[in-house]
TORSEPA-776679 format. One line per field, with one value per residue (C-alpha): residue number from 1; x, y, z. Coordinates in steps of 0.5 Angstrom, whole numbers, padded with zeros to 4 digits, always signed. Example, Ala and Ser with C-alpha at 12.3 -4.5 7.8 and 13.67 -1.06 7.14 Angstrom:
# TORSEPA-776679
num c(1 2) $
X c(+0025 +0027) $
Y c(-0009 -0002) $
Z c(+0016 +0014) $
# end
This chain:
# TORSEPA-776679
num c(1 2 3 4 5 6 7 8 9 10 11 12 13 14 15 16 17 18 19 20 21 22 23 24 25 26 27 28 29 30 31 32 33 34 35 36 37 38 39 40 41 42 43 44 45 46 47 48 49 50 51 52 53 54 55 56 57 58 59 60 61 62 63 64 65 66 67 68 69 70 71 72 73 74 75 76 77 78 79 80 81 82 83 84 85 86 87 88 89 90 91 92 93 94 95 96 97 98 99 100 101 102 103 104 105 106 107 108 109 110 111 112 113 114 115 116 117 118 119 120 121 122 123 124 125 126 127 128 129 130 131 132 133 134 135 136 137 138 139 140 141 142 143 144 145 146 147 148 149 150 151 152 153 154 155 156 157 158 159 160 161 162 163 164 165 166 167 168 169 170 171 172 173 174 175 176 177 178 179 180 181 182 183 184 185 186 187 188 189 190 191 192 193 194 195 196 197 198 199 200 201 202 203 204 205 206 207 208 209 210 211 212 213 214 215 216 217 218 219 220 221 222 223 224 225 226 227 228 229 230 231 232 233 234 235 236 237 238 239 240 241 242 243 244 245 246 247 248 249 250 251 252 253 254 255 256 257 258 259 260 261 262 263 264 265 266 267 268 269 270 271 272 273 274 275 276 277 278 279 280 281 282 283 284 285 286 287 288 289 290 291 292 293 294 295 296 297 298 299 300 301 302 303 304 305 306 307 308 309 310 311 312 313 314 315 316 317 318 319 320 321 322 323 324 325 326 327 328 329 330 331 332 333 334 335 336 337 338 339 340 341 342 343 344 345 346 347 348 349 350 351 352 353 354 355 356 357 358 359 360 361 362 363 364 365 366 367 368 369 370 371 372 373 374 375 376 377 378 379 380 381 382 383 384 385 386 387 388 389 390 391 392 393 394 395 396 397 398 399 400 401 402 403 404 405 406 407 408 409 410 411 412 413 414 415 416 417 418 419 420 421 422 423 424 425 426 427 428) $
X c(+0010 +0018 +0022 +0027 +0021 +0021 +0028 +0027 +0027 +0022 +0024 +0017 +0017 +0018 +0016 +0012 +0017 +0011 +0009 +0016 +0017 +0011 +0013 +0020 +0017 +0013 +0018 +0022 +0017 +0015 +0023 +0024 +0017 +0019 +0026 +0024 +0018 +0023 +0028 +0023 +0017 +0019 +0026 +0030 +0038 +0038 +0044 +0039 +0044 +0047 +0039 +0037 +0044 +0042 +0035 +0037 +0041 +0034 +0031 +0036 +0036 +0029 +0030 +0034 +0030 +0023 +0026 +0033 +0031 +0029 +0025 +0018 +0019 +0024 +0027 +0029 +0036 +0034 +0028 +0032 +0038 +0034 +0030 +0037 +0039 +0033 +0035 +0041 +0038 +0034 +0040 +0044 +0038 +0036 +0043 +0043 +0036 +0037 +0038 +0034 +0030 +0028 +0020 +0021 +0025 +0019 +0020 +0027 +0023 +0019 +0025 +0024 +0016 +0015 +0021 +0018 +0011 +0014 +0021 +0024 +0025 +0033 +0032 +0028 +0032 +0038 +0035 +0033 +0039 +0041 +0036 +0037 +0044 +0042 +0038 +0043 +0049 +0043 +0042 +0049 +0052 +0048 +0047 +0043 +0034 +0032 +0032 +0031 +0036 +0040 +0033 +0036 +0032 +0035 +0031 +0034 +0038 +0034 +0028 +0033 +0035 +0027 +0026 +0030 +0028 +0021 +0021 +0025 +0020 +0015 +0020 +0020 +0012 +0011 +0016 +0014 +0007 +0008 +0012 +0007 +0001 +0007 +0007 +0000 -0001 +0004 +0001 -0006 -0005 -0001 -0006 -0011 -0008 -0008 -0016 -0016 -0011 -0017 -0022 -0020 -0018 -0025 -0027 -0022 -0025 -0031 -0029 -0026 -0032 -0036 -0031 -0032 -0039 -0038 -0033 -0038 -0043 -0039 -0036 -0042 -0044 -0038 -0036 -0044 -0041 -0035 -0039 -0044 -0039 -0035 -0040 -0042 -0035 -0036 -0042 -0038 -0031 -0035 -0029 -0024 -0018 -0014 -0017 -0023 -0018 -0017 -0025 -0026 -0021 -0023 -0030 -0029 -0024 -0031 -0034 -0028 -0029 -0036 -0035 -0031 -0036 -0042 -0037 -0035 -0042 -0044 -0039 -0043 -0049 -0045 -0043 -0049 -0053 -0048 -0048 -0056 -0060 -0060 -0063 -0057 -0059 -0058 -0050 -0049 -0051 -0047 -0041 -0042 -0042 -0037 -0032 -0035 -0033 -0025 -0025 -0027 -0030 -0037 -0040 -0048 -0052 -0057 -0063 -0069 -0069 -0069 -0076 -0074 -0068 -0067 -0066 -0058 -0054 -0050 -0043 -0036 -0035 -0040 -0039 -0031 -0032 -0036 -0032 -0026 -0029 -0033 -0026 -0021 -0026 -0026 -0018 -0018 -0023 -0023 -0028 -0035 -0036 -0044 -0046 -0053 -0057 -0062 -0066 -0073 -0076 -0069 -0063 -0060 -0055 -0050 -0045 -0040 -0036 -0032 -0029 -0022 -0017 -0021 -0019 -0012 -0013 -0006 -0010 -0017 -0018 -0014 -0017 -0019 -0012 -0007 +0000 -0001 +0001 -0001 +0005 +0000 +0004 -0002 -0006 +0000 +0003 -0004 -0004 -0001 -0001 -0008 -0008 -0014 -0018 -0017 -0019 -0025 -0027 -0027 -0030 -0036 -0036 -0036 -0043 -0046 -0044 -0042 -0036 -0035 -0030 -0032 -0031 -0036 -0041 -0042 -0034 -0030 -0028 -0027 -0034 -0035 -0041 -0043 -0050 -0054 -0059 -0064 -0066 -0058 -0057 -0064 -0062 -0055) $
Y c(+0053 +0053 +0048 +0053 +0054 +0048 +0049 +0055 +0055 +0058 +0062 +0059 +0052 +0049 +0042 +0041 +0038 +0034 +0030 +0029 +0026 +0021 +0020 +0016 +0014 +0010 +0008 +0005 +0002 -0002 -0004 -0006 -0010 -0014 -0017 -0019 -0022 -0025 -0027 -0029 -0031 -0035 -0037 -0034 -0033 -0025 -0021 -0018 -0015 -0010 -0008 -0007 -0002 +0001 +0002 +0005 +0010 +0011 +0012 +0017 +0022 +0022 +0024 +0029 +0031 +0031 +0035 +0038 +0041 +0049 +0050 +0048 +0049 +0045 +0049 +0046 +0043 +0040 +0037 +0034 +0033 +0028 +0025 +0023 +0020 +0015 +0013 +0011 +0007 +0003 +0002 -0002 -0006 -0008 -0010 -0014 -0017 -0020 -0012 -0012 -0019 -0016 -0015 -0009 -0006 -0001 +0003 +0005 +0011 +0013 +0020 +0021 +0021 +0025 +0032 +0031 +0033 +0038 +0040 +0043 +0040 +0040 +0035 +0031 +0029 +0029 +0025 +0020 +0020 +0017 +0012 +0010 +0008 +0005 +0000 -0001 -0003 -0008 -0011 -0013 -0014 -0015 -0020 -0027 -0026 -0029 -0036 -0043 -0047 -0050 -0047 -0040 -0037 -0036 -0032 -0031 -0025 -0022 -0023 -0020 -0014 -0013 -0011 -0005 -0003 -0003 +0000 +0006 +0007 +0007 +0012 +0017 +0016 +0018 +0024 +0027 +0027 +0029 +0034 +0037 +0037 +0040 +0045 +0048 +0046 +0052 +0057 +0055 +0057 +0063 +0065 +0063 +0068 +0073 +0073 +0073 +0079 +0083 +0080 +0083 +0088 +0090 +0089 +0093 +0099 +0097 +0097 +0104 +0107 +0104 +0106 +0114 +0114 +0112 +0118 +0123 +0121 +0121 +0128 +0132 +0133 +0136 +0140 +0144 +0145 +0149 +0153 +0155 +0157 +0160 +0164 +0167 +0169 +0173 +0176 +0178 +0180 +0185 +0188 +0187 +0187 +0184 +0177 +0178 +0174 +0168 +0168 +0168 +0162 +0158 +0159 +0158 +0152 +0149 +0150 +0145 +0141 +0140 +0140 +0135 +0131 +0131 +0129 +0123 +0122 +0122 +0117 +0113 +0113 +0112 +0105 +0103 +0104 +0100 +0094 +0095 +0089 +0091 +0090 +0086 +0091 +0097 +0093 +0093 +0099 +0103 +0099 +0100 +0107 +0107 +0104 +0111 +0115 +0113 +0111 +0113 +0105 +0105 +0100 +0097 +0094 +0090 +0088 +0087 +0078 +0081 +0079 +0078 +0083 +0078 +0083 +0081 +0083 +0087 +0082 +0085 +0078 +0079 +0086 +0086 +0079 +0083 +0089 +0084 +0082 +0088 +0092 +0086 +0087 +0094 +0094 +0088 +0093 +0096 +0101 +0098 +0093 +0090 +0086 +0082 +0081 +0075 +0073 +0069 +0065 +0058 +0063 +0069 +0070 +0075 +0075 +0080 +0081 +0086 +0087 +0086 +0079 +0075 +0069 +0066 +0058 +0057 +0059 +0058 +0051 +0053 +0060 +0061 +0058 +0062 +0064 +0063 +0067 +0067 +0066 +0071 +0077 +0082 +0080 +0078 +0085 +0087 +0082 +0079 +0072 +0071 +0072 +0078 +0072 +0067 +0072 +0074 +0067 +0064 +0069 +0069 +0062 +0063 +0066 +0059 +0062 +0058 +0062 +0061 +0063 +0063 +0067 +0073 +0070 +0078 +0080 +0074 +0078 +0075 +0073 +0072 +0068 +0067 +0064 +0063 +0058 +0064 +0060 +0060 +0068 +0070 +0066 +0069) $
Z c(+0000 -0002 -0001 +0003 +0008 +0010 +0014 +0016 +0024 +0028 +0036 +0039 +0036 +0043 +0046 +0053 +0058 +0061 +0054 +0053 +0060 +0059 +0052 +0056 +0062 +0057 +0053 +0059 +0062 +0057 +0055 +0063 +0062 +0056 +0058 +0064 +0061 +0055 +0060 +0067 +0064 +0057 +0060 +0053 +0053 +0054 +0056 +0062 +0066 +0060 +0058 +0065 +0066 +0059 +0061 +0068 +0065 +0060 +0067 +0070 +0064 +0065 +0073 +0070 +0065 +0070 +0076 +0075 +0067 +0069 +0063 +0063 +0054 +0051 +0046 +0038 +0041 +0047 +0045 +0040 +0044 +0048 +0042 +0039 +0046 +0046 +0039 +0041 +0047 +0044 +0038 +0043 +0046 +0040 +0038 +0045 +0043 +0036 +0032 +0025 +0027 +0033 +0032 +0036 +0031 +0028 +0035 +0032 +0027 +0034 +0036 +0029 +0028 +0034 +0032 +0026 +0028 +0034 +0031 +0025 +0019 +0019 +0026 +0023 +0017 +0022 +0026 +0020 +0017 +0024 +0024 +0018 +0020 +0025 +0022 +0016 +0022 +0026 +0020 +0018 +0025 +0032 +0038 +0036 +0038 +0044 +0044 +0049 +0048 +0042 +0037 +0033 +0029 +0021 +0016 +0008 +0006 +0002 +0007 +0012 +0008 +0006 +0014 +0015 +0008 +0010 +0016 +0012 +0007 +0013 +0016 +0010 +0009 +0017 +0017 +0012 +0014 +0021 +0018 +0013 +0020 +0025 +0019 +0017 +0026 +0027 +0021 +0024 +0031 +0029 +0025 +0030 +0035 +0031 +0031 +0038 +0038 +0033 +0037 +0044 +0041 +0038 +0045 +0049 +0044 +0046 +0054 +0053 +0049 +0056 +0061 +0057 +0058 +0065 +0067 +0063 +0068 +0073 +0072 +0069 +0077 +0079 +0073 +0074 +0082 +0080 +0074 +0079 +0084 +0077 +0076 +0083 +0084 +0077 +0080 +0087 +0084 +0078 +0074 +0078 +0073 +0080 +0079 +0073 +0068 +0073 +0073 +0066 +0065 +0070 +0066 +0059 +0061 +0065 +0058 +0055 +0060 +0059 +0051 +0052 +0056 +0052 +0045 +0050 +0051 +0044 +0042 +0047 +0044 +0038 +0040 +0044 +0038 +0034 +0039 +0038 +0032 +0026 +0020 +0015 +0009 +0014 +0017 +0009 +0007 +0014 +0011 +0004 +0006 +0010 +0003 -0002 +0003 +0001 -0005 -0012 -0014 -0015 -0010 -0011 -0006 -0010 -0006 -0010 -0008 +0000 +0002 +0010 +0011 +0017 +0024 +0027 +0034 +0030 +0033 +0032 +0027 +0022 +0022 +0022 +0016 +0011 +0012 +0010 +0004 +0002 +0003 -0001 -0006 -0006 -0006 -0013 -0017 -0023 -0023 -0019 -0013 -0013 -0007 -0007 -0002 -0003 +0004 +0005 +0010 +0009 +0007 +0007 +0002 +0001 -0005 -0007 -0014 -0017 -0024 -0022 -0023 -0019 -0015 -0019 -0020 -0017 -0009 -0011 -0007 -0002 +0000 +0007 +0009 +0013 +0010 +0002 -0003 -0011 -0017 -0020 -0020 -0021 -0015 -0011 -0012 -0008 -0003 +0003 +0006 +0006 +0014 +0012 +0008 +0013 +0019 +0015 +0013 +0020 +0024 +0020 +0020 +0028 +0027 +0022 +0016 +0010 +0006 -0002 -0007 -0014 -0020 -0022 -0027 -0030 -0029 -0029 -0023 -0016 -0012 -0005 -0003 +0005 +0006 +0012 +0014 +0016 +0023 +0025 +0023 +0027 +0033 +0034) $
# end
């Protein structure tokens, strides 16, 4: 990934208002609950009064922000607008209660871990910067730690000056962390609801092929009705040039309408016969075929080891992801795609390979991720983002299936190797 892409700004990057409420609710609470405890409990020296109005205020914004706050999602700006007031809050409580010796100081990167897992980059890094200001101006200038009586509590210097810079390693180990998951999160669910996008859309095909049997049927009878009675008023009028042409119309649009009908009703049995079991080496073949009648690369199925030849429910998943990797292997080719099919009694294994470049070394352990793109530029002028690997991959995956990526052992070429336990293929 470009270190620029870190700082682009997505539209749809957005923070629940109910997480964020709960997350201040939480914060507020707690720092009400540990003053009062310092200072009614354990009868410390507290500017109490000046904490309480700091958190009272912490409370209003939340009201605020809890009822008055029209959206349901925060945007980047309002979420980081917020984040920022609840680091300036807890600033000034720390500076009132010890600052940089207060050991609730490593609460002070909170904002900053939470934007950098929901938010982008550039909030992040603004609001650590902010941070680490804060921590450099508590650990030179803040009010005394809570104490009794005359008993003050005094550290060395250089112990002073380790704290905040063990809380900003802390910081920058965090936020990049939470940056890298808030990342891939993002370009995983974008992908996944590209997935769900195909998927439903496959099956709104599917509804559509239904729903055109169905008005087949349905319009079979009354087409007959009009016919018959087009053919008797032919019989009555006989050649009478005033309405003969009016009939003969009327005839031949029935005949198109009954065409058009039984094409409908053929395409039914179509999609009724594709949603029937097959036999794997028959799915293979019907997709192999359906590859050669577009391109003039060789394609070889190969399956002399196929002893059981496992018979499957033809599901949109398994058939949309061994097209996906047949076709990427047709697309990289040179001259010729061999798939192997090997299956017995424990797995049933489909390999593909080409003759082409193969798999750069660059992408070969993060294949079947979304977003990624290879510096080899042979293969990257051919493809996309990897979002048709990753697609392919996890649908068979949906179906218990293990994907591979290697090199052709023959070629050198890109191999492809999804494996069944034979149990979970004959059970789908």
């Amino acid at each position: 990934m470009k270190f620029s892409e870190f700082f682009t700004s997505k539209d749809n990057i957005q923070l629940d208002k109910k997480t964020l409420v709960i997350l201040r609710w939480i914060a507020i609470i707690g720092q009400y609950i540990t003053i009062s405890i310092v200072y009614f409990v354990l009868k410390f020296e507290l500017p109490f009064i000046y904490c309480s109005i700091i958190i009272f205020i912490g409370v209003l914004t939340n009201f605020y922000l809890q009822f008055k706050f029209g959206k349901n999602q925060l945007n980047n700006f309002a979420s980081t607008f917020f984040l920022f007031y609840d680091l300036l809050q807890l600033s000034v409580l720390l500076y009132l209660t010890g600052g940089v010796t207060n050991p609730f100081i490593i609460l002070l990167i909170v904002p900053a871990i939470v934007s950098s897992t929901f938010l982008t980059l550039r909030s992040t890094i603004n609001l650590s910067i902010v941070t680490i200001i804060v921590l450099i101006v508590l650990t030179i200038n803040h009010l005394p730690l809570p104490h009794i009586g005359e008993l003050h509590f005094h550290v060395p210097d250089i112990y002073l000056y380790a704290v905040p810079i063990a809380i900003i390693i802390g910081l920058i180990f965090l936020t990049y962390f939470g940056v890298r998951f808030g990342i891939e999160s993002r370009k995983r669910t974008e992908a996944l609801n590209r997935l769900e996008l195909i998927l439903a859309k496959e099956h709104e095909l599917e509804s559509i092929g239904l729903q055109a049997a169905a008005a087949a049927h349905s319009l079979g009878t009354p087409l007959s009705t009009i016919t018959v009675i087009a053919r008797e008023l032919e019989k009555e009028i006989g050649s009478n040039p005033k309405y003969s042409k009016d009939v003969d119309l009327l005839l031949s649009q029935s005949k198109r309408c009954s065409d058009i009908l039984k094409d409908l009703s053929k395409d039914q049995l179509k999609e009724d016969n594709f949603l029937s079991n097959i036999k794997i080496e028959e799915l293979l073949d019907e997709i192999i075929r359906s590859f050669t009648e577009i391109s003039e690369k060789k394609l070889f199925l190969l399956a002399e080891k196929n002893k059981h030849n496992p018979q499957i429910e033809r599901t949109l998943e398994i058939t949309y992801g061994l097209r996906n990797f047949i076709g990427n292997a047709v697309k990289y080719s040179n001259s010729s795609v061999d798939i192997t099919l090997e299956s017995n009694d424990k797995i049933t294994e489909i390999k593909v390979c080409d003759d082409g470049p193969g798999f750069s070394d660059d992408i070969l352990d993060v294949l079947g991720e979304p977003y990624i793109r290879s510096k080899n530029k042979i293969i990257s002028s051919k493809s996309g983002l990897g979002l048709g690997t990753f697609i392919g991959k996890t649908l068979l995956e949906r179906m218990k299936a293990n994907v591979k990526f290697d090199k052709c052992p023959k070629t050198n070429g890109a191999m492809v190797t999804i494996k069944w336990q034979t149990k979970d293929l004959l059970a789908i």
